[in-house]
N, C-alpha and C positions, 0 to 999 in steps of 0.2 A: 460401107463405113459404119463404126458403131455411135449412130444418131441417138439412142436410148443412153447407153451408157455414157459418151460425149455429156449430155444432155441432166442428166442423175448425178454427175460427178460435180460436173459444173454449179449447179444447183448445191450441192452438198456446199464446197468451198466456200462458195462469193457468199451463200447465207451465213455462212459461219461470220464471213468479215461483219457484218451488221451484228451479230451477236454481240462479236468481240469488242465493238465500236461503241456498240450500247451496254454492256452488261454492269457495268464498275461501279454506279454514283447511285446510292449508296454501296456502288461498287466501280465505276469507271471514272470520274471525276477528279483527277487531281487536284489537290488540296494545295500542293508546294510551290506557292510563290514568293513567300515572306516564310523566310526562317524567325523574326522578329513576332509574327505571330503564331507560329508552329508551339512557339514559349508558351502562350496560353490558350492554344487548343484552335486556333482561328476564332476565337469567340467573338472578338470586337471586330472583325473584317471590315465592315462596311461604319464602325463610328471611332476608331483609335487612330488618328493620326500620331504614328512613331516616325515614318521614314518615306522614302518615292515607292517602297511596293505600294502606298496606297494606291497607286495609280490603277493596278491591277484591283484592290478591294474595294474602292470608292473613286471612282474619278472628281468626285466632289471634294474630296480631300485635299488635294493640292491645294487647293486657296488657304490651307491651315497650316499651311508650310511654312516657314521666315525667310531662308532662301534657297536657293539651287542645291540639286544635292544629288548623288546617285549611288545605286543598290546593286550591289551585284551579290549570289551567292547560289547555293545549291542545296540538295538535300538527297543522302544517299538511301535507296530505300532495302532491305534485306529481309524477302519473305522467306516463311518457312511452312511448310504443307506437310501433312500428314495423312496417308491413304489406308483407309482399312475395308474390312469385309466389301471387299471385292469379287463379283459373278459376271463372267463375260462370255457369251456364245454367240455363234450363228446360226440359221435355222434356215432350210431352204427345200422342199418339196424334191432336190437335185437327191440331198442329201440320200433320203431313200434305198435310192439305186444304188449309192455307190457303198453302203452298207448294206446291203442285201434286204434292203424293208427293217432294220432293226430301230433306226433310228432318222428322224429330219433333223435334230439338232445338235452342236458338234460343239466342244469347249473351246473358247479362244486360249489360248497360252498367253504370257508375258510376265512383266516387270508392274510394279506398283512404288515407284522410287518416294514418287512426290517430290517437294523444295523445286519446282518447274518453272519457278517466276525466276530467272536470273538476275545478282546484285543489278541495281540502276540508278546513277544520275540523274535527278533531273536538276536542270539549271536554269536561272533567269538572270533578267536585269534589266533596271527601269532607273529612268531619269524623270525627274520633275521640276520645275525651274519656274518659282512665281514671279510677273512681272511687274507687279506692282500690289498694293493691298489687297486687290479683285482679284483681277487676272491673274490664270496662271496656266503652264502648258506642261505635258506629260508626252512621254512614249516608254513603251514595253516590250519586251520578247518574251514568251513565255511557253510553257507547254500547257492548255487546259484539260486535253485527255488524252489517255493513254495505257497500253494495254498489252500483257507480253507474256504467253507460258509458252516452253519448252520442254516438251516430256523426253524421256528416254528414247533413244531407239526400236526396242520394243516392251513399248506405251502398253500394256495391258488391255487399253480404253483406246487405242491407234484409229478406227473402225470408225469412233467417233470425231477424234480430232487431235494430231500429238504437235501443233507447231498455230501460236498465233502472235503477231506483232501488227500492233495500232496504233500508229501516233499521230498528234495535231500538233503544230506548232503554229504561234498565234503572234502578228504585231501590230502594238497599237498605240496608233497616236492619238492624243487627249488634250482636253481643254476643261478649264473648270472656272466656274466665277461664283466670287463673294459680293451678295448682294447687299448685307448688311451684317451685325456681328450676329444673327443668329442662322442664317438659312444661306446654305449657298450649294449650287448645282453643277452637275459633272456630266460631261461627255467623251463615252472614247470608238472609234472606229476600228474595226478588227480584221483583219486579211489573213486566213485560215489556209492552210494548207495540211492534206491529211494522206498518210499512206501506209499502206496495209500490204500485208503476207499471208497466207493461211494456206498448212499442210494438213492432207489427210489421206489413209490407208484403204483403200475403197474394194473390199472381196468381190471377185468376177471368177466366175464359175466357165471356166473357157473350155473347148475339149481336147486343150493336152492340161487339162486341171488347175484344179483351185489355186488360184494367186489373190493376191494384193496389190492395184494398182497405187502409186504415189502421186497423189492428185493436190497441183499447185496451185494458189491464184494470188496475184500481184496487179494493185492496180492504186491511185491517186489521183488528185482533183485537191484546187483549190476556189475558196469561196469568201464572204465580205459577209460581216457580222456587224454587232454595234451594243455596247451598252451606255446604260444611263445610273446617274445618282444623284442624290439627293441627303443633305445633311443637314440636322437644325439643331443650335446648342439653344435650346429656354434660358439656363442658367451655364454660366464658366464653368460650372462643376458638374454636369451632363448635357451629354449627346450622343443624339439617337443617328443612325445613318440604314440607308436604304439603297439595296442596289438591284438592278435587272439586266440581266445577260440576254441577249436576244437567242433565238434558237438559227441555227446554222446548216443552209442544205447543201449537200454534194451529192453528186453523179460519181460515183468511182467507174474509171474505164479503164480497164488492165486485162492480162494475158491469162487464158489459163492451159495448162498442160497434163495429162495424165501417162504416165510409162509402167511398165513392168517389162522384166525378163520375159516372162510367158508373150507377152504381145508382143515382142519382137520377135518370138520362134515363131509367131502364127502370120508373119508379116505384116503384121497391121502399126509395129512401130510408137513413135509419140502420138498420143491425142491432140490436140492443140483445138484451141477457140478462143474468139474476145469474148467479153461477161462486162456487164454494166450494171451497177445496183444506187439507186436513188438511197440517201441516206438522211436523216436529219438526226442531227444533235438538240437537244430542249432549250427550253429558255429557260433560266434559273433567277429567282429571285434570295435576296442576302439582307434578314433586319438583324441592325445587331444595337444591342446601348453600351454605355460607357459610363461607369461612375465612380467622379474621382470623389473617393471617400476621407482620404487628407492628405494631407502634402506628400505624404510618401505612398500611400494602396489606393489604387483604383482597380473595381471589378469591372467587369464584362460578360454578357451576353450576348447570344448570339443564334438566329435560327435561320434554314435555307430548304427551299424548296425546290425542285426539278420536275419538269412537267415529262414524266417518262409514256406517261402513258398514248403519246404519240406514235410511240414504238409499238403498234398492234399487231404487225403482221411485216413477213421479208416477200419481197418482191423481186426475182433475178429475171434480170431479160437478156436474150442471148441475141447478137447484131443477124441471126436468120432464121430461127423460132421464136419468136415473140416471146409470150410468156413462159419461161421456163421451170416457175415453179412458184407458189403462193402459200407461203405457210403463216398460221395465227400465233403468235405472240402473249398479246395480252398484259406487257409490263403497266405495270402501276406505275401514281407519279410516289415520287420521295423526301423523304422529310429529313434531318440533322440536328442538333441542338449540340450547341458547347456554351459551358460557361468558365471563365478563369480568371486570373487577376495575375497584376504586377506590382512589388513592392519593390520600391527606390531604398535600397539598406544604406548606399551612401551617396554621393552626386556623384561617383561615376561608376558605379555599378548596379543595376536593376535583374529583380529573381521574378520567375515569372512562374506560373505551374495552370493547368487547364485539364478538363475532360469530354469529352466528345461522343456523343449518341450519333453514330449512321444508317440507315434503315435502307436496307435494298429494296431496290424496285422488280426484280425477277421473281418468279414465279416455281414451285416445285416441282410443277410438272414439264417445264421447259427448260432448267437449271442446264448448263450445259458444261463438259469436261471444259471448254476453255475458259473460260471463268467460271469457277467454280467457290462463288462467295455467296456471303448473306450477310446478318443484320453484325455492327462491329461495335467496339469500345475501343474508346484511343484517349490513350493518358500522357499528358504531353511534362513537360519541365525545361525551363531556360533561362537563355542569362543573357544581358546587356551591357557590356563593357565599353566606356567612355577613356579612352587616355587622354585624349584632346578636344578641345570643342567642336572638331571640325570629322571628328576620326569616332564610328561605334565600330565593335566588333559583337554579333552577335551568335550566337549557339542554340541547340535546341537537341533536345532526344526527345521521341517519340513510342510508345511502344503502342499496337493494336493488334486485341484479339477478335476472331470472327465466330458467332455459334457456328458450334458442327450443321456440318449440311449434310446432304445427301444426293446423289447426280443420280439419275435413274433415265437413260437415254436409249432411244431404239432408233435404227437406220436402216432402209429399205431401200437395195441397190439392183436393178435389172439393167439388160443391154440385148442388141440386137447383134446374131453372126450371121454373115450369109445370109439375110432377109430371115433368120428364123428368131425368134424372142426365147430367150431362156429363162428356165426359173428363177424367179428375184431372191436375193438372199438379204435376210435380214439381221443385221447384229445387232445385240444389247451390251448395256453395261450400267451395269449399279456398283456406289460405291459411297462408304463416309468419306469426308473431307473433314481435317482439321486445320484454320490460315492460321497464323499472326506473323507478324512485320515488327521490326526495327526499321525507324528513322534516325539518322544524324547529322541534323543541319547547322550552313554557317555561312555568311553573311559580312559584306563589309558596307559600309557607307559612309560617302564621304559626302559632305558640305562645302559649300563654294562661297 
């Protein structure tokens, strides 16, 4: 059986999914729960009571509520990528022989398409219902992360990874109490569910010749989270709020497969194996203030934190060799700032405008083709439209750009035939990146 190769592939895959699962905040982190705040950049998240996404920004919030009320909307996101000076080979001791000693290392061929992130929805909705001046109660559905390239067929960079999708879906019931008119404190419980895909192009040097295996992994797990908040107005005309996300562990347990043509000529068929990878998502904290400057502009502020740097190392264990493979990491934790404001131009229309610093947490020399970002600027603009007291309808555009980066990745792939080990072959691939994204979000809420 091929135990090395099995074993090297597997590895490749499932670490990828941890990559994918972590790369985003200031690169994975979804932002899109309040189209209402997208207006101005999420700057007041955790001290702007507008609507029930507080539930999602401050669960402390809802005690600021007057009464029942629910939020539904989405936010369309539209990346666009740009690939240049691109060098991709393989290099393998095989090589040699099969060039008569001229050379070990061989050009990869492909495509350099880029725009890999496909258009995506995300969508929420949260309810918030005070029970009385204190008391009050919330629940949410939301996505908190999430994570999606699709390269070409033939991916130029394939070798390192042409296919990732990671997403969380999150719900959560909340509770919040007013202890007096300045300080009052939020609780929400969170039931996580996360699941992941990762393809990749794996060179095997066989002896009826050089192929590409298609090496899949699929696997999910769900888990129990919690955050906390906390809000204090000193005065009616500011407040400060505070929020902490706890950090979220899974076990992903899923399937993984490896095929080519070539191993079905040599009868060896589908690869198949289960793969399990321990994962934690960080705990993130959210201070933001709010200050209403006069009856119609209030600004905002707003900073956030992610503790990435838990992310030090992948760890893939396979359900009959133990450790599979151990690789260092090394992400940082991360940092955000937005500041924005809202002007009331009449009582039933509010203009909103914000800007947004994200600072990635990865590293250069770990940068990887499936997320392939770094530090962003996000300029947001929106509106608030009131027909009825009971009725907002909100809007939002967003645009974000990323500094160019640069991916510079190597992969070292061996396997065992017939009890003999052959030479491992190792692909590279360097290349610039250029992200930015459109968002365009909307929003409705109603009042009870």
């Amino acid at each position: 059986m091929y135990n090395n190769f099995k074993k090297l592939t597997l590895a490749a895959a499932v670490a990828a999914a941890a990559f994918a699962s972590q790369a985003q905040a200031g690169g994975y982190q979804i932002n899109e729960q309040s189209v209402s705040g997208q207006g101005y950049g999420h700057a007041g998240r955790s001290s702007n009571v507008n609507d029930a996404t507080i539930v999602f920004g401050n669960p402390a919030g809802m005690s600021f509520l007057d009464r029942a009320q629910i939020s539904v909307g989405g936010t369309y996101l539209n990346v666009n990528s740009d690939i240049s000076n691109v060098q991709a080979s393989q290099s393998s001791p095989a090589f040699l022989q099969a060039t008569g000693g001229q050379t070990d290392t061989l050009p990869v061929s492909g495509t350099n398409e880029g725009d890999m992130v496909p258009g995506t929805l995300i969508p929420y909705a949260f309810y918030a219902h005070p029970v009385d001046e204190k008391l009050a109660f919330g629940f949410g559905v939301y996505a908190p992360f999430g994570s999606k390239t699709d390269y070409e067929d033939g991916f130029q960079g394939r070798n390192q990874g042409n296919y990732t999708e990671v997403a969380v879906l999150s719900a959560q019931p909340t509770v919040s109490y007013r202890f007096n008119e300045q300080w009052s404190a939020g609780l929400g419980i969170t039931y996580n569910r996360v699941e992941g895909e990762l393809h990749r192009q794996v060179p095997v040097a066989t002896p009826a010749g050089l192929t590409e295996a298609d090496s899949r992994v699929d696997g999910d797990d769900e888990a129990w989270g919690y955050n906390l908040g906390v809000i204090y107005q000193p005065v009616p005309e500011t407040t400060l709020g505070l929020t902490y996300r706890s950090k979220v562990d899974y076990t992903l347990e899923g399937d993984f497969t490896a095929s080519s043509p070539v191993l079905d000529q040599l009868g060896i068929g589908t690869v198949t194996d289960d793969a399990s990878l321990d994962l934690t998502t960080p705990e993130t904290v959210n201070f933001s203030l709010t200050q209403q400057m006069s009856d119609n502009l209030k600004l905002m502020f707003g900073a956030s934190w992610a503790r990435w740097s838990r992310f030090d190392q992948i760890r893939v264990d396979g359900r009959e060799r133990g450790i599979v493979t151990l690789e260092e990491q090394s992400y940082s934790n991360a940092w955000a700032f937005s500041t924005g404001g809202e002007y009331q131009l009449t009582p039933t229309l509010a203009l909103r405008a914000g800007v947004a610093l994200d600072f990635t947490p990865t590293q250069d020399d770990t940068r990887s083709v499936r997320i392939p970002s770094d530090d962003r600027r996000i300029f947001s603009l929106g509106a608030g439209w009131k027909p009825t007291p009971d009725l907002t309808l909100d809007v939002a555009y967003s645009y974000l750009t990323e500094r160019s980066t640069q991916v510079e990745q190597t992969k070292t792939d061996s396997f065992t035939v017939a009890g003999q080990q052959t030479p491992p072959i190792t692909s590279n691939y360097s290349a610039d990146y250029k992200n930015e994204a459109h968002g365009f979000g909307a929003q409705l809420t109603y009042r009870f």
